[in-house]
N, CA, C and O atoms as CSV, one atom per row, in Angstrom:
chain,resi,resn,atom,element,x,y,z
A,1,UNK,N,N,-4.654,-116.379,-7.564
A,1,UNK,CA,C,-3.720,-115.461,-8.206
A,1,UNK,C,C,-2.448,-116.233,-8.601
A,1,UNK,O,O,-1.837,-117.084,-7.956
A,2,UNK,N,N,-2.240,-115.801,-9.641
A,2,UNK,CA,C,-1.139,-116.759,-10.206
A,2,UNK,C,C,0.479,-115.920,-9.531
A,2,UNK,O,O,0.660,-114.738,-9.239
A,3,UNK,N,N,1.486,-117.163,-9.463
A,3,UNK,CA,C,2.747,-116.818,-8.818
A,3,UNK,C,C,3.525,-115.991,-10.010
A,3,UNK,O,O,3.415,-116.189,-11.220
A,4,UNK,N,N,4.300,-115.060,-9.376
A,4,UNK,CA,C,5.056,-114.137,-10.640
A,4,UNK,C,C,6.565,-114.157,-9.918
A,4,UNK,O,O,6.971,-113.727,-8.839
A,5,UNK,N,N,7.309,-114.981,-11.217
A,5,UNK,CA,C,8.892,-115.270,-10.451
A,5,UNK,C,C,9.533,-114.113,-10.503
A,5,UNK,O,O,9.529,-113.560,-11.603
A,6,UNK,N,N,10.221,-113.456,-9.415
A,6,UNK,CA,C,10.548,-112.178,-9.531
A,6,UNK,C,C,12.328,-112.209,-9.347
A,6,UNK,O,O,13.193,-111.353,-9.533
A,7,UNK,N,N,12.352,-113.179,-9.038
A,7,UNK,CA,C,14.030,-113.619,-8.973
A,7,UNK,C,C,14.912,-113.631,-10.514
A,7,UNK,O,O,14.171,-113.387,-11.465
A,8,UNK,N,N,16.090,-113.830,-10.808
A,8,UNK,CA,C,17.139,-114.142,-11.841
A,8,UNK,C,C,16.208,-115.310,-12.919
A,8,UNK,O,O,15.379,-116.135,-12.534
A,9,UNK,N,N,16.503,-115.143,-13.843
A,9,UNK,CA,C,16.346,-115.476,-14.874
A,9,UNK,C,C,17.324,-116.614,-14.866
A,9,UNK,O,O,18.542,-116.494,-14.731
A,10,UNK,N,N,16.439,-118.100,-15.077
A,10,UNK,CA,C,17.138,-119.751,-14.574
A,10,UNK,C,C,18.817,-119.700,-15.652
A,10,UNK,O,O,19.150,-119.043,-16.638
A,11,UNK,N,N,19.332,-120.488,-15.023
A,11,UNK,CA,C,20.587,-121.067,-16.070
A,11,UNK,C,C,20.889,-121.906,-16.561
A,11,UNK,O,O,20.404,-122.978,-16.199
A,12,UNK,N,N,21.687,-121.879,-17.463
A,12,UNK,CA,C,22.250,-123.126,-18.029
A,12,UNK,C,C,23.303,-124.103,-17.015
A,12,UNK,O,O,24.095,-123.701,-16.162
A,13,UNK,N,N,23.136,-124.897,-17.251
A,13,UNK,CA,C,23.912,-126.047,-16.760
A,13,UNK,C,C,25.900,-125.018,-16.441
A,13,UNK,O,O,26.512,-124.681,-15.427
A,14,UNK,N,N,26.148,-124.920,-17.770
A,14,UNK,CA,C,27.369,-124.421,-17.544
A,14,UNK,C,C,27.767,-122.958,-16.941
A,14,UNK,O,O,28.719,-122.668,-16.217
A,15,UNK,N,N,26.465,-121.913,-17.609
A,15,UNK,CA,C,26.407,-120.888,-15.985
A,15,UNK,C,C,26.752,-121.272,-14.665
A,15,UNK,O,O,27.576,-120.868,-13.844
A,16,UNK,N,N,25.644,-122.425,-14.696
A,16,UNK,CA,C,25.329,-122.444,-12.898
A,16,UNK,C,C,26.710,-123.138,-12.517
A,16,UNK,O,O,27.323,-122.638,-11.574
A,17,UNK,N,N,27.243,-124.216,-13.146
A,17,UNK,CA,C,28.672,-124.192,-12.529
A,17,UNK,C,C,29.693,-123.176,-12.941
A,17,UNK,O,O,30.865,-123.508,-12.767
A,18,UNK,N,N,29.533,-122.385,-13.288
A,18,UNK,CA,C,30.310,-120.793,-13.103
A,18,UNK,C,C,29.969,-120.064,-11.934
A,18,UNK,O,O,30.714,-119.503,-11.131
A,19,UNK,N,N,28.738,-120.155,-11.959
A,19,UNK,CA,C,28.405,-119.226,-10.673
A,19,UNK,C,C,29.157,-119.790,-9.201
A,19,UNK,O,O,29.708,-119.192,-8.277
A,20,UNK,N,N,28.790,-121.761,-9.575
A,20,UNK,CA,C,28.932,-122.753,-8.145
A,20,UNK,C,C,30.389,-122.326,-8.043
A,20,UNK,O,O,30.898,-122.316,-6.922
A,21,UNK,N,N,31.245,-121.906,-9.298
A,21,UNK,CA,C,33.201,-122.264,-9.175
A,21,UNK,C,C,33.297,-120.872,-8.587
A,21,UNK,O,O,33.931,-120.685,-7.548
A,22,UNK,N,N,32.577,-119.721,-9.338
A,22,UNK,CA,C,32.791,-118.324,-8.341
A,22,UNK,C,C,32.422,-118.105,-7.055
A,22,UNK,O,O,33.189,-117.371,-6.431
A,23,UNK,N,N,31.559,-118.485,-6.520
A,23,UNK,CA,C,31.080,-118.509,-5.795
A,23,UNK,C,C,31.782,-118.949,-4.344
A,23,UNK,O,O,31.740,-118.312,-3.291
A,24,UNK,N,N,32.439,-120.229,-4.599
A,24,UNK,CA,C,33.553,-121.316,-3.967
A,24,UNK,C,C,34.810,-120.497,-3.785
A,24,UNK,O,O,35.210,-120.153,-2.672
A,25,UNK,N,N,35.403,-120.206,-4.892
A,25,UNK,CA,C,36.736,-119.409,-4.872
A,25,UNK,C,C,36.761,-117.895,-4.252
A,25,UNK,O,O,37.898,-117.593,-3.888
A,26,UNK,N,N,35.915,-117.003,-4.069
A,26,UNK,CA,C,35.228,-115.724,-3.450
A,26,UNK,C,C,35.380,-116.716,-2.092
A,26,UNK,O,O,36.455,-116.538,-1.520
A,27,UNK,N,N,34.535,-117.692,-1.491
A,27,UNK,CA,C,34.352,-117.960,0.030
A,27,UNK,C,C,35.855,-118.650,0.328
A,27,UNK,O,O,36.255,-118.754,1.488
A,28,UNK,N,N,36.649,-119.109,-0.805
A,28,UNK,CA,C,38.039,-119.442,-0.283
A,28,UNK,C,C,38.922,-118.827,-0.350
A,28,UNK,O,O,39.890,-119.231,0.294
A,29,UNK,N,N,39.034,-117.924,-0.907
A,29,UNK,CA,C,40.273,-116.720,-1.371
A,29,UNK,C,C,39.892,-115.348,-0.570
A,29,UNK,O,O,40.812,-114.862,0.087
A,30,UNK,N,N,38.929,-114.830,-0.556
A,30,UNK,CA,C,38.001,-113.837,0.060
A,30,UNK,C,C,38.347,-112.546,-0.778
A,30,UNK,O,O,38.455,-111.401,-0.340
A,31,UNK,N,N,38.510,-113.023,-2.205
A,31,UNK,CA,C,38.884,-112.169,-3.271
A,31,UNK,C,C,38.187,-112.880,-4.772
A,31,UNK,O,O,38.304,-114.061,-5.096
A,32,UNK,N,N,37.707,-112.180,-5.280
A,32,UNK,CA,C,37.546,-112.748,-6.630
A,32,UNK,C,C,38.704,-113.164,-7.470
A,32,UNK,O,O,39.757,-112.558,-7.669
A,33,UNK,N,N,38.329,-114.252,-7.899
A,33,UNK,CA,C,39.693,-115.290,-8.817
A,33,UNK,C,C,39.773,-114.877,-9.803
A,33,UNK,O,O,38.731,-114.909,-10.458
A,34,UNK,N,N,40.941,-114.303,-10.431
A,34,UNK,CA,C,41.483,-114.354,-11.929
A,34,UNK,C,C,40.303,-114.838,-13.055
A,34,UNK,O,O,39.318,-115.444,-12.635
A,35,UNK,N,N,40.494,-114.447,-14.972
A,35,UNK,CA,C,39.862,-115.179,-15.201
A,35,UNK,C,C,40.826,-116.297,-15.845
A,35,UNK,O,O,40.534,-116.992,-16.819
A,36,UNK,N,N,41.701,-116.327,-15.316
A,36,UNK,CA,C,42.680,-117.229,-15.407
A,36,UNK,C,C,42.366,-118.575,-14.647
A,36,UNK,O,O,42.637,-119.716,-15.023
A,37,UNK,N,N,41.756,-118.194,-13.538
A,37,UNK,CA,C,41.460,-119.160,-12.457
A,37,UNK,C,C,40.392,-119.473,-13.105
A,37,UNK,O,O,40.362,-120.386,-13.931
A,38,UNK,N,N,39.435,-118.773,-12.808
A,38,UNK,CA,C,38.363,-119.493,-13.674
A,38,UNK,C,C,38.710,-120.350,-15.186
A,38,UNK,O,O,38.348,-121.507,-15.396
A,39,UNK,N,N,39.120,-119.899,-15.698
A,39,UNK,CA,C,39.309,-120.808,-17.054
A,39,UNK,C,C,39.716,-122.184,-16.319
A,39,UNK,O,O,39.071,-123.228,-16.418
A,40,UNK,N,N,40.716,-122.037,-15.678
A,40,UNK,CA,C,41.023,-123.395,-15.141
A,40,UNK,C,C,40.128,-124.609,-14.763
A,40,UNK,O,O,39.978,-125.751,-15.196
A,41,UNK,N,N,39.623,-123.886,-13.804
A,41,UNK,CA,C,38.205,-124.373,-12.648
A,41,UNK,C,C,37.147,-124.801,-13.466
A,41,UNK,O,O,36.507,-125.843,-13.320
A,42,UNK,N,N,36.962,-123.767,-14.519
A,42,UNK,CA,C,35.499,-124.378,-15.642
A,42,UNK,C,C,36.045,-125.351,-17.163
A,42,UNK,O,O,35.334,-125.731,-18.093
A,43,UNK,N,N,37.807,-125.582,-16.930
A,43,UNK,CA,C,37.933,-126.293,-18.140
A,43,UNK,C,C,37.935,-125.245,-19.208
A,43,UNK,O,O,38.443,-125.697,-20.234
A,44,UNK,N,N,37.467,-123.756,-19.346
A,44,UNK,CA,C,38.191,-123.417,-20.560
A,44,UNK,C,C,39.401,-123.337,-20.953
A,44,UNK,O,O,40.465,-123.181,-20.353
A,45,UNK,N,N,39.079,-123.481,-22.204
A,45,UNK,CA,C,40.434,-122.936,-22.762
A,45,UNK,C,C,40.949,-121.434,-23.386
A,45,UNK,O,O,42.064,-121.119,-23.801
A,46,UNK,N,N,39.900,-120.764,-23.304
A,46,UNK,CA,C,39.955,-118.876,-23.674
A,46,UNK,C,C,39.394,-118.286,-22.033
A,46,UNK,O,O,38.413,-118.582,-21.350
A,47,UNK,N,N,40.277,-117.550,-21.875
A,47,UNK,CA,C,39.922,-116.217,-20.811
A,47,UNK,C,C,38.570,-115.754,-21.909
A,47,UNK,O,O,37.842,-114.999,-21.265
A,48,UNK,N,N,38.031,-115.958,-23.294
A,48,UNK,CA,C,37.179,-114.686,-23.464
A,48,UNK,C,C,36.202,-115.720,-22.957
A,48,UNK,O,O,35.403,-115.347,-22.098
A,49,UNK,N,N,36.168,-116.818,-23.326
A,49,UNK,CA,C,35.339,-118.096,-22.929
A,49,UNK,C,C,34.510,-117.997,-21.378
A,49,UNK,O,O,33.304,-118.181,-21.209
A,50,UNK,N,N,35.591,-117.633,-20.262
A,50,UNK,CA,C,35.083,-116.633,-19.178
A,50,UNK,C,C,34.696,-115.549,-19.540
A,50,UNK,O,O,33.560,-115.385,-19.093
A,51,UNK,N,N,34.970,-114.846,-20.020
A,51,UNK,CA,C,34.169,-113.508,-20.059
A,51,UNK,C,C,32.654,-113.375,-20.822
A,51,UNK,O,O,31.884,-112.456,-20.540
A,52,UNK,N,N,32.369,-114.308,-21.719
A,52,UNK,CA,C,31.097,-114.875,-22.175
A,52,UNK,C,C,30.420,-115.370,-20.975
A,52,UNK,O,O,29.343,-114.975,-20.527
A,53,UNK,N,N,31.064,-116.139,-20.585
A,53,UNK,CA,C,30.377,-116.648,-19.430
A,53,UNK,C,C,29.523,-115.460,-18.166
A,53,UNK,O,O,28.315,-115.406,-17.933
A,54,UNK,N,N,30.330,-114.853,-17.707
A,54,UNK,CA,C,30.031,-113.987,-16.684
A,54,UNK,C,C,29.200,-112.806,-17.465
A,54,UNK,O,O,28.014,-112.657,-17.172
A,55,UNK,N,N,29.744,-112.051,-18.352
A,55,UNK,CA,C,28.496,-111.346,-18.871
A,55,UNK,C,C,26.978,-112.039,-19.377
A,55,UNK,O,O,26.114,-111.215,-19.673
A,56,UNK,N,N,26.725,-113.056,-19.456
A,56,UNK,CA,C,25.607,-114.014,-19.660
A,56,UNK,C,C,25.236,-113.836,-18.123
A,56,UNK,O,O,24.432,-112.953,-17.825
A,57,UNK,N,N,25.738,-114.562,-17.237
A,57,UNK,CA,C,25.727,-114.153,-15.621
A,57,UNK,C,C,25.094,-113.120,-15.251
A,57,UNK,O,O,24.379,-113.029,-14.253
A,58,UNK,N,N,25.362,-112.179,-16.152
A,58,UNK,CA,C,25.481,-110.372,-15.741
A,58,UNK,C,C,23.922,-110.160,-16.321
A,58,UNK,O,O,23.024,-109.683,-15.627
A,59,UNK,N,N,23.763,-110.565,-17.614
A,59,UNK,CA,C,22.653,-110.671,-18.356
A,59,UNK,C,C,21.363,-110.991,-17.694
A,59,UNK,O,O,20.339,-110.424,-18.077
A,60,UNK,N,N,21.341,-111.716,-16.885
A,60,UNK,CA,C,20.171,-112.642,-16.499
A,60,UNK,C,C,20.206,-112.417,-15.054
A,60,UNK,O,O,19.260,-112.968,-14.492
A,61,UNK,N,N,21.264,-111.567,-14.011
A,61,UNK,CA,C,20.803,-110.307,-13.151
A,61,UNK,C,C,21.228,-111.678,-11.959
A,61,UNK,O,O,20.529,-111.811,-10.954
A,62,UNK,N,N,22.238,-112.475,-12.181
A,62,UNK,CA,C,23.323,-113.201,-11.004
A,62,UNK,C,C,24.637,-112.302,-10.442
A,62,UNK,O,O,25.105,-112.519,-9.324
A,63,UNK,N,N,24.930,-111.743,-10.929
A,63,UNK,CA,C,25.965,-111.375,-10.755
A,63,UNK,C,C,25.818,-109.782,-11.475
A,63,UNK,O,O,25.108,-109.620,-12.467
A,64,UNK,N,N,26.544,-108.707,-10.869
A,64,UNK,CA,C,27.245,-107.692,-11.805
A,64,UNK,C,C,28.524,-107.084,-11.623
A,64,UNK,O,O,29.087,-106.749,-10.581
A,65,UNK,N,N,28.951,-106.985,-13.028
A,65,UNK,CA,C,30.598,-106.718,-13.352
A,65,UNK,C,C,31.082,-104.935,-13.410
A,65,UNK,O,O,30.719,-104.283,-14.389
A,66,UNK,N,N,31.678,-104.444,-12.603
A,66,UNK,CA,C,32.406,-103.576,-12.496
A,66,UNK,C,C,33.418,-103.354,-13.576
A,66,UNK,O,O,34.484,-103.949,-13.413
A,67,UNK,N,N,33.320,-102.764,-14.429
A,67,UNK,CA,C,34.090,-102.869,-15.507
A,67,UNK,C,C,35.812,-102.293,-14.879
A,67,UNK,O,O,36.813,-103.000,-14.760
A,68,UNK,N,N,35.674,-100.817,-14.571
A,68,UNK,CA,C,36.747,-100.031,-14.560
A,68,UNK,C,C,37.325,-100.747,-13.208
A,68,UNK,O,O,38.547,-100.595,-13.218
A,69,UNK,N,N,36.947,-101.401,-12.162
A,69,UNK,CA,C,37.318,-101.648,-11.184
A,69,UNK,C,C,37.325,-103.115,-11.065
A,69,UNK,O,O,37.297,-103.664,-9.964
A,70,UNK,N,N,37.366,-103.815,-12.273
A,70,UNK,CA,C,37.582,-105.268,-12.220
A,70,UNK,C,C,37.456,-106.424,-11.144
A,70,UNK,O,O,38.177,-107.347,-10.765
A,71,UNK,N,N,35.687,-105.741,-10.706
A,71,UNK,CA,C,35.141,-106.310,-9.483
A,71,UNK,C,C,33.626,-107.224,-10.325
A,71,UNK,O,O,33.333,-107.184,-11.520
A,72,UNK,N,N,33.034,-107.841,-9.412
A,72,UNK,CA,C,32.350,-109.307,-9.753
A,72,UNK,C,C,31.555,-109.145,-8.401
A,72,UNK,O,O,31.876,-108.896,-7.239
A,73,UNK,N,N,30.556,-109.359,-8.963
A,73,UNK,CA,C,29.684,-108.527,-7.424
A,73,UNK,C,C,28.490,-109.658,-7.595
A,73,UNK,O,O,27.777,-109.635,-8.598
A,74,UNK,N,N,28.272,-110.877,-6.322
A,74,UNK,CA,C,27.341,-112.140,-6.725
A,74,UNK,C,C,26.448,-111.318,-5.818
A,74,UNK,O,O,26.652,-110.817,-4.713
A,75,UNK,N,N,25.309,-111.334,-6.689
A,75,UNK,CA,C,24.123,-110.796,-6.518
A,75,UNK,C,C,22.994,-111.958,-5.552
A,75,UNK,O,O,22.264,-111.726,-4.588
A,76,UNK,N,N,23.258,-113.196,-6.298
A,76,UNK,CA,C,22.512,-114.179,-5.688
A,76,UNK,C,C,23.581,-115.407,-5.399
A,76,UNK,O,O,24.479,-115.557,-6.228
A,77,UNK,N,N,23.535,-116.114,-4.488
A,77,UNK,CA,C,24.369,-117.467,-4.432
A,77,UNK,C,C,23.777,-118.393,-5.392
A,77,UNK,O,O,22.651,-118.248,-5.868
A,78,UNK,N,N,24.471,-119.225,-5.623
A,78,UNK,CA,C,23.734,-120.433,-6.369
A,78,UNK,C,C,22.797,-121.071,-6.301
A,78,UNK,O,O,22.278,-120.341,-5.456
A,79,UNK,N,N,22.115,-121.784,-6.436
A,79,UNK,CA,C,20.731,-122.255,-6.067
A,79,UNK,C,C,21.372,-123.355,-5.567
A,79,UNK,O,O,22.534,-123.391,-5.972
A,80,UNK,N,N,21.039,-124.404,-4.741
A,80,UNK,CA,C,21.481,-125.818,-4.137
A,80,UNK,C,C,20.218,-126.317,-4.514
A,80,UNK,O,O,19.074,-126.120,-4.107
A,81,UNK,N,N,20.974,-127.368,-5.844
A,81,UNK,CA,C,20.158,-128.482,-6.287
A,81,UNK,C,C,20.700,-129.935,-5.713
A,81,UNK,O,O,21.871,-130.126,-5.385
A,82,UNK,N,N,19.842,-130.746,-5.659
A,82,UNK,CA,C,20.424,-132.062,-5.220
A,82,UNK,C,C,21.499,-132.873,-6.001
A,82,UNK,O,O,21.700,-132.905,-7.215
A,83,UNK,N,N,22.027,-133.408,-5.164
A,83,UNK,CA,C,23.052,-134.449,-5.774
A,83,UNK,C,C,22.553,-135.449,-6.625
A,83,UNK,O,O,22.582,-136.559,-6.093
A,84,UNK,N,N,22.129,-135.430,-7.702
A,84,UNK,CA,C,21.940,-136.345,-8.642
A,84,UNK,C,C,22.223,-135.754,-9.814
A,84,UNK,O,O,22.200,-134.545,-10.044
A,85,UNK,N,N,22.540,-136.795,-10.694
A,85,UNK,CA,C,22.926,-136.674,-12.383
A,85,UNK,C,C,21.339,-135.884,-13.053
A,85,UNK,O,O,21.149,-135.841,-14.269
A,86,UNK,N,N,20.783,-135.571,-12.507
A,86,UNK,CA,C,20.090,-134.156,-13.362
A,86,UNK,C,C,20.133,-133.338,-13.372
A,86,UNK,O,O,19.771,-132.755,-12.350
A,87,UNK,N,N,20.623,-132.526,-14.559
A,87,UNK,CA,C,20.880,-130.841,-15.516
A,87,UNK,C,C,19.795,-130.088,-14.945
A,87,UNK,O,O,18.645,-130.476,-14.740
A,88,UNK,N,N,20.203,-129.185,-14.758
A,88,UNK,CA,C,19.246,-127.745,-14.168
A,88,UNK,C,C,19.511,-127.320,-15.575
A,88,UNK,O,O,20.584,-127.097,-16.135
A,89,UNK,N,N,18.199,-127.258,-16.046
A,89,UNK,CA,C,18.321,-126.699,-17.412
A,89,UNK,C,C,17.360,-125.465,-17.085
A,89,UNK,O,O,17.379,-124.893,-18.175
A,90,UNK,N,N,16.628,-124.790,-16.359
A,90,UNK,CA,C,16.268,-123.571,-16.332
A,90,UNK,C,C,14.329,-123.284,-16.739
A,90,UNK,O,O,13.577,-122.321,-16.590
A,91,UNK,N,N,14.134,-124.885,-17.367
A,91,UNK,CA,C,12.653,-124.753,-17.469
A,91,UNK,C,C,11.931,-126.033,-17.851
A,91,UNK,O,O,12.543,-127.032,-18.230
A,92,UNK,N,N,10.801,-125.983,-17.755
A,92,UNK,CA,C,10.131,-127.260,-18.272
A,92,UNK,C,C,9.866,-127.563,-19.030
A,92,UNK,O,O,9.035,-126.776,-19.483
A,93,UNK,N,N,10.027,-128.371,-19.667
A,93,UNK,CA,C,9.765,-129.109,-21.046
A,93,UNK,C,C,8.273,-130.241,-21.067
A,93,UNK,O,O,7.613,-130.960,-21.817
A,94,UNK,N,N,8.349,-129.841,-19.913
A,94,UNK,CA,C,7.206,-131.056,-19.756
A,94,UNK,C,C,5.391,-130.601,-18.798
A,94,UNK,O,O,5.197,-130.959,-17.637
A,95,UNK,N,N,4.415,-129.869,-19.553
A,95,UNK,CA,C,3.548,-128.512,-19.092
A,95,UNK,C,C,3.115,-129.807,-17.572
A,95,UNK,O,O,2.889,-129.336,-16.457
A,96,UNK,N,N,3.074,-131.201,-17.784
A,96,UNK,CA,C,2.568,-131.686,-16.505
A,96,UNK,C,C,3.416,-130.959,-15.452
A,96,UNK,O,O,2.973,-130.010,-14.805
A,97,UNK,N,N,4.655,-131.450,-15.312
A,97,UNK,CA,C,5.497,-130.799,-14.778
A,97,UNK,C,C,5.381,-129.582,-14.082
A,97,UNK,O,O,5.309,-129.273,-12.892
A,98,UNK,N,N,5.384,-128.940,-15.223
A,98,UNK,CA,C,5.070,-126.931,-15.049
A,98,UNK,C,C,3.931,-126.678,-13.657
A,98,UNK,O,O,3.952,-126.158,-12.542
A,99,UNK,N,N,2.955,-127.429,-14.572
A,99,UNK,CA,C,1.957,-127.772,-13.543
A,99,UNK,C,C,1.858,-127.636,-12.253
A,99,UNK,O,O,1.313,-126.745,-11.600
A,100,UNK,N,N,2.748,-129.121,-11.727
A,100,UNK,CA,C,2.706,-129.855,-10.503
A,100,UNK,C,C,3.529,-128.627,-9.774
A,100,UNK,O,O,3.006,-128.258,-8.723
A,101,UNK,N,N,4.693,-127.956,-10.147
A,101,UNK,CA,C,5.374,-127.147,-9.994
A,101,UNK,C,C,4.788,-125.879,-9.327
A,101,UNK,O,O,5.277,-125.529,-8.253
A,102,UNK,N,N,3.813,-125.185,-9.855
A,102,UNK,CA,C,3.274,-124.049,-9.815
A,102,UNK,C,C,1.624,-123.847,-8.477
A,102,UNK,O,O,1.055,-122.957,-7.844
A,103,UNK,N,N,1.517,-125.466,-8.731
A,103,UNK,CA,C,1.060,-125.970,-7.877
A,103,UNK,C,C,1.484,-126.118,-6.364
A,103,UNK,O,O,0.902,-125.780,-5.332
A,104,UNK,N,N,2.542,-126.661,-6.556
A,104,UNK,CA,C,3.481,-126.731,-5.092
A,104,UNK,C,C,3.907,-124.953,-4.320
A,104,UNK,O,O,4.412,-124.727,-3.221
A,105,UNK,N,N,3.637,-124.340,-4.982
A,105,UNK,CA,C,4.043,-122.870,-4.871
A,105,UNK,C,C,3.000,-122.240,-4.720
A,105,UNK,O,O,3.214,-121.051,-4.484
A,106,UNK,N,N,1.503,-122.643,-4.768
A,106,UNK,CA,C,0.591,-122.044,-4.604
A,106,UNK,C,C,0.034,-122.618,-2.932
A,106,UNK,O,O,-0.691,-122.102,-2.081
A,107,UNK,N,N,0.659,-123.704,-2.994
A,107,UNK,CA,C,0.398,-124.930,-1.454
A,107,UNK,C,C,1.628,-124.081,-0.547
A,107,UNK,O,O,1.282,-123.327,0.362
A,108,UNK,N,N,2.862,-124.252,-0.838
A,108,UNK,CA,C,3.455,-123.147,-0.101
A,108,UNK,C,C,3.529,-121.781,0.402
A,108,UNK,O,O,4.294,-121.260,1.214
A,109,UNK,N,N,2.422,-121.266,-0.365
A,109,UNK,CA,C,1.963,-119.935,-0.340
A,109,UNK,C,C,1.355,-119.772,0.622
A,109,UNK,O,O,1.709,-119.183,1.644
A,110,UNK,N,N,-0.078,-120.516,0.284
A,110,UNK,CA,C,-1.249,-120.792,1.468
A,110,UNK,C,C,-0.607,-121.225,2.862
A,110,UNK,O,O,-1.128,-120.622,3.801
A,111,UNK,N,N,0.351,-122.079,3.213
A,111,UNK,CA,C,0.818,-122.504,4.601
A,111,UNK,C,C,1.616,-121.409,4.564
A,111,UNK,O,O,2.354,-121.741,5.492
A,112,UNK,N,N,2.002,-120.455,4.242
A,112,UNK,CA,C,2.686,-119.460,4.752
A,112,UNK,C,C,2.339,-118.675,5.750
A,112,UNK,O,O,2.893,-118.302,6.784
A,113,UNK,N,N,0.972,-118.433,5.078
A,113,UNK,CA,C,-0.151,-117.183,5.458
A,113,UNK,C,C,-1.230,-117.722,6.399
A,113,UNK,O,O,-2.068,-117.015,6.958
A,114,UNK,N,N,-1.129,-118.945,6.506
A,114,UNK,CA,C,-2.087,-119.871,7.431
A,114,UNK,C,C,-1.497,-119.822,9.112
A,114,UNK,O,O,-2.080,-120.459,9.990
């Protein structure tokens, strides 16, 4: 039986360090940051620039935004990828890959239930 991802919909590189900078500032402030702060933290230069950002967030079911109550509600934490210079780009480009991938998840499956 084939695996069916039932989690958030992957991100972009510059999502996921939106999510990593919200995420950080929420566990250090114990308040959601400005999008002032954020602009800072992610290098924009437009507050709407954040607000693209987080409704994309919102879009793909990481996060949801409280409009009237100007609350930010992280649905999922970030994923912890390893420390190396490779982009979480959200999918494979490469079907070996996909493969080996879907594979490893079908091996994790089985030792679950074993």
């Amino acid at each position: 039986m084939a695996q069916v991802w039932t989690g958030p919909i992957p991100l972009t590189t510059k999502q996921l360090e939106a999510l990593q900078v919200l995420h950080e500032l929420v566990d250090q402030q114990g308040m959601q940051p400005t999008y002032s702060q954020l602009a800072n933290e992610l290098e924009l230069t437009a507050k709407s620039s954040v607000c693209r950002v987080l409704h994309q967030l919102c879009e793909k079911g990481w996060i949801t935004l409280e409009p009237h109550a100007n609350r930010i509600r992280i649905l999922h934490p970030p994923p912890i990828l390893p420390d190396c210079e490779m982009a979480f780009v959200g999918c494979f480009e490469d079907a070996r890959l996909l493969a080996e991938f879907l594979a490893s998840l079908d091996e994790h499956a089985m030792e679950a239930t074993a």
